[in-house]
ROTOR-755981 format. One line per 3 residues: number of its first residue (from 1); their letters; for each residue x negated, y negated, z of N, C-alpha, C. Coordinates in steps of 0.05 Angstrom, whole numbers, always signed. Atoms other than C-alpha are relative to their C-alpha. Example, Ala and Ser with C-alpha at 12.3 -4.5 7.8 and 13.67 -1.06 7.14 Angstrom:
// residues 2
1	AS	-18 +24 +0 -246 +90 +156 -18 -24 +0  +16 +24 -1 -273 +21 +143 +15 -22 +14;
This chain:
// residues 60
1	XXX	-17 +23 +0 +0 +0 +0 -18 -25 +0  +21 +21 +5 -28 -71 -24 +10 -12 +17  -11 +13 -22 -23 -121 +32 +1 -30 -19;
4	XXX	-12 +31 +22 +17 -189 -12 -17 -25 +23  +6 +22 -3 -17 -252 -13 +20 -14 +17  -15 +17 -11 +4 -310 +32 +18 -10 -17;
7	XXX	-1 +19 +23 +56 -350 -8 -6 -28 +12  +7 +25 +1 +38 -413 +26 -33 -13 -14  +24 +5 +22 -17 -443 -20 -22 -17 +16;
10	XXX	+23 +23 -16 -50 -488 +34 -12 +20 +18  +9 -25 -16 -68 -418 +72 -18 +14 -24  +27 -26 +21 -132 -374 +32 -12 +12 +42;
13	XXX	+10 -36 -28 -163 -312 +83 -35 -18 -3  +29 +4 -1 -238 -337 +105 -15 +23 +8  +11 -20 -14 -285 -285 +115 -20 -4 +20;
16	XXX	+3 -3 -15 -315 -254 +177 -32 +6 +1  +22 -6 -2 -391 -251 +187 -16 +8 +28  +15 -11 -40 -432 -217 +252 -21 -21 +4;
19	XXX	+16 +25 -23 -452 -273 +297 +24 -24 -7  -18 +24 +6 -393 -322 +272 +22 +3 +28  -12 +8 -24 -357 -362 +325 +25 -16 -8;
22	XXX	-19 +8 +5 -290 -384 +324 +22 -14 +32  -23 +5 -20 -236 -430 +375 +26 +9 -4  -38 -7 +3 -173 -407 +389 +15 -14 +16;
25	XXX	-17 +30 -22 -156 -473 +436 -10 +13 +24  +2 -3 -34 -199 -458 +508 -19 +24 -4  +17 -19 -1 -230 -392 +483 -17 +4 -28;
28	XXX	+24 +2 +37 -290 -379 +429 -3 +31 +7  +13 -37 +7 -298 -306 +403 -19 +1 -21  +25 -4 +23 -352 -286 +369 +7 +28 -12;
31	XXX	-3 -18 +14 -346 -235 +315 -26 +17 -6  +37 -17 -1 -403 -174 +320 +16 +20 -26  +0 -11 +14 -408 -129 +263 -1 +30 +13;
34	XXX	+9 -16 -5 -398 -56 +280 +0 +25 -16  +9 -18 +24 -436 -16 +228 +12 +34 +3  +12 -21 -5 -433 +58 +229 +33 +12 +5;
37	XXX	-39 -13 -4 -343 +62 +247 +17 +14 -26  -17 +7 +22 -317 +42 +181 -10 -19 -4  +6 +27 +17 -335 -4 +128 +16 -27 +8;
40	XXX	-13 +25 -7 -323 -75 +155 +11 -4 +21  -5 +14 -29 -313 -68 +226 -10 -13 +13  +4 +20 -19 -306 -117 +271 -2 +4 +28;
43	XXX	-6 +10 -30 -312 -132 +347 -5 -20 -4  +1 +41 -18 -294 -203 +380 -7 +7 +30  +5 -5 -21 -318 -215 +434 -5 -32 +16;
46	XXX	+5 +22 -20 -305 -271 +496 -20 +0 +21  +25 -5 -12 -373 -277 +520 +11 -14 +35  -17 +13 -30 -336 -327 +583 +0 +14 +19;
49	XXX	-16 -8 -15 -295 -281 +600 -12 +35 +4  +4 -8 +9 -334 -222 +590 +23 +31 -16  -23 -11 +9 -276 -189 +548 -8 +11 -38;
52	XXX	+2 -11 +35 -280 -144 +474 +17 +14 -5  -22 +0 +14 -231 -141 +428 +2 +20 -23  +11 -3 +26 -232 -90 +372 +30 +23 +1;
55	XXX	-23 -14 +12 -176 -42 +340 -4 +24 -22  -6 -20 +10 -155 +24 +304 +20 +1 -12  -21 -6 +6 -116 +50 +262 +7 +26 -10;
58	XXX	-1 -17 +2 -88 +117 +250 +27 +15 -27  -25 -5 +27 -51 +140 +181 -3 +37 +0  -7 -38 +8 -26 +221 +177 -10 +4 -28;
């Protein structure tokens, strides 16, 4: 299944690079690369708080 473009035109997808930092209003996650899962995984991670963020998914 293809995942449809936004239709709002003032929205484009930025991509994610290991060591990139981002706000989300109060908290900054940093995005680590984690090689070796699956092509193109991510962890975030709230260095603050010390908190990591990362996800699965599971298709039959």
């Amino acid at each position: 299944m293809q995942a449809e473009e936004p239709q709002d035109a003032s929205f484009s997808y930025q991509p994610l690079h290991d060591g990139d930092r981002f706000d989300l209003g109060g908290t900054t996650l940093t995005a680590l690369a984690l090689p070796g899962h699956s092509a193109g995984s991510m962890v975030f991670v709230d260095v603050d708080r010390h908190l990591g963020f990362t996800g699965d998914s599971w298709l039959p």
